[in-house]
N, C-alpha and C positions, 0 to 999 in steps of 0.2 A: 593580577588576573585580568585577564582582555575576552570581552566577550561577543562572540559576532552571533548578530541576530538575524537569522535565515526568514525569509515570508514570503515563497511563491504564490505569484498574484496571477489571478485570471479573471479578467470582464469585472473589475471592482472599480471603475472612475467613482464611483459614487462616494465611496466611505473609503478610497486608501489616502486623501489628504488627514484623514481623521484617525485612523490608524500610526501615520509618522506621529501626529502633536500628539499623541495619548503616550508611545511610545517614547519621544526626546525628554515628556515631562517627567515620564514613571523611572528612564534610568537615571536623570540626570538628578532627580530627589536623592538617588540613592549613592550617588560618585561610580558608578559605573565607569572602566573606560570599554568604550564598545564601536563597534561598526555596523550599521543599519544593510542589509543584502537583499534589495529586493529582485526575485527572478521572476521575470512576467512571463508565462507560459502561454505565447501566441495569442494576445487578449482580442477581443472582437472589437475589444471598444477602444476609449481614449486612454486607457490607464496607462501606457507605456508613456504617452507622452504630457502627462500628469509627473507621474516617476523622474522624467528626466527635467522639469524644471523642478522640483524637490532637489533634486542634485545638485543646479547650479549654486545653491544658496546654505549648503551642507556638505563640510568634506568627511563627514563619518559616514558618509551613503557611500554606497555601489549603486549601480542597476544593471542589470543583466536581462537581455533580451534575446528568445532563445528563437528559432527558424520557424519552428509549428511546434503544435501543441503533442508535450510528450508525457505528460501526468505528471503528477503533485510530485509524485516520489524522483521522478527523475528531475524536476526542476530542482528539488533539494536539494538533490546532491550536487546539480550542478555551485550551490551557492555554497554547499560547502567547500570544493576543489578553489572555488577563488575566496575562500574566509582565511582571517590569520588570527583566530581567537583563541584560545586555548580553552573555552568553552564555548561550544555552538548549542545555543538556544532554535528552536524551531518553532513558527507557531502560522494560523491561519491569516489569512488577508479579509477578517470577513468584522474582527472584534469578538465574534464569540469567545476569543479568547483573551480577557483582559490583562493588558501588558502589566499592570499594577500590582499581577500574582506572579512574576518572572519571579520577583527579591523571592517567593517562599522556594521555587525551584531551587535557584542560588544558595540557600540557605539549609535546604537539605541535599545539595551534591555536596560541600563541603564538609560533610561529616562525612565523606571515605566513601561515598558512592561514585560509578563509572556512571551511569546512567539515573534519570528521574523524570515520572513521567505524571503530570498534572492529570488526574483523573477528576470526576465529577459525579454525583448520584444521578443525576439526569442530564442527559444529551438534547439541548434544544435544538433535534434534526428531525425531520421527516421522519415517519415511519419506516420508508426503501433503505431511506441511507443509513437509519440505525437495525434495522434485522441482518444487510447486509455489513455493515461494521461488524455486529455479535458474529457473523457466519465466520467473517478472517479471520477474528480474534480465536474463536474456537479453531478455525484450521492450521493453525499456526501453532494450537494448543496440542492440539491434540498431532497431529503431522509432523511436527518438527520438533514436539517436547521441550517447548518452551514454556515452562510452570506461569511467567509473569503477563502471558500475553492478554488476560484478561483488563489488565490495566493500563497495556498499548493507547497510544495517542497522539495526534501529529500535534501537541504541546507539551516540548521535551526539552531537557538539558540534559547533555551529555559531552564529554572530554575528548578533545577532535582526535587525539591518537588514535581513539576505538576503530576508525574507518582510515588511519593511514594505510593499511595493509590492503584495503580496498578502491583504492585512486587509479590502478588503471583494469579494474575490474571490465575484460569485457563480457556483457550482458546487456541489453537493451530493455530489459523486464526486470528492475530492480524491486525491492522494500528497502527502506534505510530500517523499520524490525526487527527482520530478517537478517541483517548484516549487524546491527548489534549483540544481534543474539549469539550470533557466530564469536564474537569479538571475547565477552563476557558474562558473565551472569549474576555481575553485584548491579540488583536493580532495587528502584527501590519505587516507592510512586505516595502521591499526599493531595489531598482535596483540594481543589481547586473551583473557584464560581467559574460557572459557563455560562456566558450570555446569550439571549436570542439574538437570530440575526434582524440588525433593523431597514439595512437596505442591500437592494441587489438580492440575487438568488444564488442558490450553491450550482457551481459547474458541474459537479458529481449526477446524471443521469443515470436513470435505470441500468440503461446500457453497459456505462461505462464501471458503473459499479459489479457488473454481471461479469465485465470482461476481467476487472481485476481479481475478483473473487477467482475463477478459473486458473488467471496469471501463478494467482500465489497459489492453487492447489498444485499443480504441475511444473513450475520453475524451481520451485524448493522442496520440491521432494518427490519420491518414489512411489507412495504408497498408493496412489492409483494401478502403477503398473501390478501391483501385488495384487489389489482389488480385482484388477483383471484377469490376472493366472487365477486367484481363487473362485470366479464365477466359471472362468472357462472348465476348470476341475469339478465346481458344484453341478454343472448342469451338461457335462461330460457323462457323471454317473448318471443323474436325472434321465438323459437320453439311451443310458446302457440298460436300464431299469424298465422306461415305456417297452422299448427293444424286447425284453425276456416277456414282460406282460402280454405282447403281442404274437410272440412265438407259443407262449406256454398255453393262450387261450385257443388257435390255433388246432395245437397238437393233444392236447386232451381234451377239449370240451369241441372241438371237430367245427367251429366258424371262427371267420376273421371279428376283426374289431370293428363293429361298423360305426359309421357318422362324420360327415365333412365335417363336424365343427369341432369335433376330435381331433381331426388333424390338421387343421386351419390354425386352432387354439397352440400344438403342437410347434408345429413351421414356426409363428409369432414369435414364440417364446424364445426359438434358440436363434430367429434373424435375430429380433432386437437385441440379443445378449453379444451378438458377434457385431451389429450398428455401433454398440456402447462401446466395444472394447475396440473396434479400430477404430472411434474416436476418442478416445485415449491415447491411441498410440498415435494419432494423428497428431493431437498438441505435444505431444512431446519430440514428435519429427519437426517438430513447425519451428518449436524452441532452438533444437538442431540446427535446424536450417539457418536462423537468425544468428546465430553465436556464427557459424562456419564462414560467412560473408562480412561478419564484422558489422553488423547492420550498429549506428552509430546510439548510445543514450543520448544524447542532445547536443543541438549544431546552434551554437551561439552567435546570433544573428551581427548585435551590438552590446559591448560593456564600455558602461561610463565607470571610470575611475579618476575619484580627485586626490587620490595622496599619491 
């Protein structure tokens, strides 16, 4: 059993020397044979060339240096497309996830599970980054009817066949989740400590978490566009309804409906319902648009390989 262990790093100079030594000692206690992958997603800092002298002095490293910054998930996968493990391990560049707890993952894929994913009672994240974490997890729950997504987690082992069928996937808006889930659904998941972070900050901004959350509503599923036939329907009759109330007062009580704020209130209601719904349909044309050009998942700047 050979096992490549994935770690997209972003702006970590500070803690990814401490990351490799925690790692060489935690597989090497254990007889591991493995290969270290680290994908620096466009770091601001020194970390790529931190990484590439960790190289010169280790030929169970990779490093993979990708053109610009294209999210966690796509840095993953790029480390998986160049892994040869027959189990790929994922996990942060940050220590919150201690390499020391891979053997429990290891040790609960090899009782016949596809996938395992290292959960925790408490997330030592931000507030943003975990309401918005809950939010995926639930959308993913509930949108795409994946029972296990509650225990989703970018500290995972799972069997590299799962994503062979997915290598030349074009999509530029990936989840490696989301493609597991497609794959199978022997999942299993086991406690794991999660450490605080002690140096450097997480990459993950409001922002960028706002856009992924969106990403996964609208790339892997439908159910917006339904959301939006059934508003356009609900508030379809709504307006047939004002309509008769307007006619029926009218024609038997002998005056109109008076009051601008009546129909100011009115107008609001059915722009904003038609603002919502084509943009909706906007991100799902945007998606369109990005698949139809081929727009690329990640453009690999430079890879050191020493085997």
């Amino acid at each position: 059993m050979f096992l490549s262990i994935v770690i997209p790093v972003y702006c970590s100079e500070k803690i990814i020397c401490e990351v490799y030594k925690k790692l060489i000692q935690s597989l090497s206690s254990n007889n591991f044979k493995y290969e270290i992958i680290f994908v620096d997603d466009c770091s601001l800092d020194d970390s790529w060339n931190i990484i590439k002298k960790l190289c010169k002095n280790d030929i169970r490293l990779k490093a993979i240096s990708l053109n610009k910054n294209y999210g966690q998930h796509n840095a993953i996968f790029c480390g998986i497309k160049n892994s040869v493990g027959d189990l790929i391990v994922t996990m942060d560049d940050d220590l919150q996830h201690p390499p020391e707890e891979i053997n429990k993952l290891i040790n609960e894929i090899i009782k016949g599970y596809d996938v395992v994913y290292g959960i925790s009672k408490k997330l030592n994240h931000s507030i943003i980054r975990n309401f918005f974490s809950n939010f995926i997890k639930n959308v993913i729950r509930i949108f795409m009817g994946f029972d296990q997504a509650q225990n989703i987690n970018s500290f995972r082992v799972f069997k590299r066949n799962l994503l062979d069928d997915f290598v030349n996937i074009r999509n530029s808006k990936i989840n490696i989740d989301v493609l597991l889930s497609w794959s199978t659904k022997n999942f299993s998941s086991i406690y794991v400590r999660h450490n605080k972070r002690e140096k450097g900050s997480s990459g993950y901004t409001f922002g960028k978490l706002f856009n992924h959350s969106i990403t996964m509503i609208t790339n892997f599923s439908n159910v917006p566009l339904k959301i939006a036939s059934y508003l356009g329907f609900i508030f379809s009759i709504f307006g047939l309804l004002v309509l008769m109330y307007v006619i029926i007062t009218f024609l038997f009580f002998s005056y109109p409906v008076k009051g601008f704020p009546f129909l100011a209130s009115i107008i609001s209601i059915f722009s904003g319902v038609q603002l919502l719904t084509l943009g909706i349909f906007g991100e799902y044309l945007s998606n369109i648009h990005s698949k139809s050009i081929s727009k690329p998942m990640y453009v690999i700047k430079e890879i050191i390989k020493n085997k």
